[in-house]
C-alpha positions as CSV (number, residue, x, y, z in Angstrom):
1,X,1.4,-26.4,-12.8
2,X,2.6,-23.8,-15.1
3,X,2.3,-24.3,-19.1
4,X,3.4,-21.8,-21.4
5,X,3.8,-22.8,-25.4
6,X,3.2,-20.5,-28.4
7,X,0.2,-20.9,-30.7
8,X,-0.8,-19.0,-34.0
9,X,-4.0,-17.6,-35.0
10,X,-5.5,-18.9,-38.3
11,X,-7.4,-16.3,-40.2
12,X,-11.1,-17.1,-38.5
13,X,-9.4,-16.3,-35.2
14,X,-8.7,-20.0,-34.4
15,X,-5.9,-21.9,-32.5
16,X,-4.6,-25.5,-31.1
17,X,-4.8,-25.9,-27.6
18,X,-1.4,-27.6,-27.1
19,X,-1.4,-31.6,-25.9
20,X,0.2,-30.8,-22.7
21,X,-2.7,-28.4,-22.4
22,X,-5.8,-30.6,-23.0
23,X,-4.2,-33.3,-21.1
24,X,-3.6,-31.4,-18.2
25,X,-6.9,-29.8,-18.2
26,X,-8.6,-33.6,-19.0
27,X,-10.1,-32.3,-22.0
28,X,-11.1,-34.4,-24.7
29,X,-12.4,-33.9,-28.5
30,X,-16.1,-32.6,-28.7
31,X,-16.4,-31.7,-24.8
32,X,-17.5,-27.6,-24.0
33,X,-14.9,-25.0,-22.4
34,X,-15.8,-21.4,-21.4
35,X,-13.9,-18.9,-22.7
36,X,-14.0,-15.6,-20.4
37,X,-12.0,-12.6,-20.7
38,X,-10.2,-11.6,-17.7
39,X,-7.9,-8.8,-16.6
40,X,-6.3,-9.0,-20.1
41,X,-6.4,-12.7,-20.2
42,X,-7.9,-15.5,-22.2
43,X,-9.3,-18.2,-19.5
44,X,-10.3,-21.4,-20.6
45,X,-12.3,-23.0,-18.0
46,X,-14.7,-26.0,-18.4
47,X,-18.6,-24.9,-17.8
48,X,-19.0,-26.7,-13.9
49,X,-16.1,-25.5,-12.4
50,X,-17.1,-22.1,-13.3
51,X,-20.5,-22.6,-12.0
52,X,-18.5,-23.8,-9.0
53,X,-16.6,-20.9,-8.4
54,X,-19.0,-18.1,-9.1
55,X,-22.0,-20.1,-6.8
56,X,-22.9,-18.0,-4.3
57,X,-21.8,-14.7,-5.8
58,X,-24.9,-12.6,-5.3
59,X,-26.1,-13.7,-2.3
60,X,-27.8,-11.5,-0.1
61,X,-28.2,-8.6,-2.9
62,X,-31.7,-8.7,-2.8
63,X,-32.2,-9.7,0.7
64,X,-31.2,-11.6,3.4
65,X,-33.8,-14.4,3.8
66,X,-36.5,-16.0,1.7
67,X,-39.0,-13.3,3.0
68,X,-36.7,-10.4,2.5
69,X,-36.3,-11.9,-1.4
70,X,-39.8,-12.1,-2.0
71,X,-40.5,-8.4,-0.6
72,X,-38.5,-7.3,-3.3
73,X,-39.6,-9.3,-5.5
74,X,-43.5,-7.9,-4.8
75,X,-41.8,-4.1,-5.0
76,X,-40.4,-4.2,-8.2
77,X,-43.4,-6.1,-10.1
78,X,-45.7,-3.4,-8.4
79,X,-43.4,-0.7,-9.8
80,X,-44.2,-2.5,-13.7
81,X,-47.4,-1.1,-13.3
């Protein structure tokens, strides 16, 4: 489902998210949205889907098992010292 509507910016930077908007994201008075910046684009995304999609991201960067994890772990706190 596409929505496109215009909206104005008051002068602290505000604006209405339009009815058709909220309802089709289910959003209502009070509840928390991220706002992310992407590719030239304001997303407005509510805080567990995006914990849904980005799950999993960086997995593997610091090993590939528990033991590998915790070997780096052990190398970079021996370099604090």
């Amino acid at each position: 489902m596409n929505i496109m509507k215009s909206v104005r910016i008051s002068k602290k930077g505000q604006f209405v998210i339009p009815k058709e908007m909220r309802e089709a994201l289910g959003v209502k008075e009070g509840e928390e949205l991220l706002v992310t910046f992407e590719a030239g684009k304001v997303v407005l995304t509510r805080p567990r889907e995006y914990a849904r999609t980005t799950r999993g991201l960086l997995k593997g960067t610091w090993g590939k098992d528990r033991k590998a994890v915790e070997r780096y772990i052990e190398k970079e706190r021996g370099s604090w010292e």
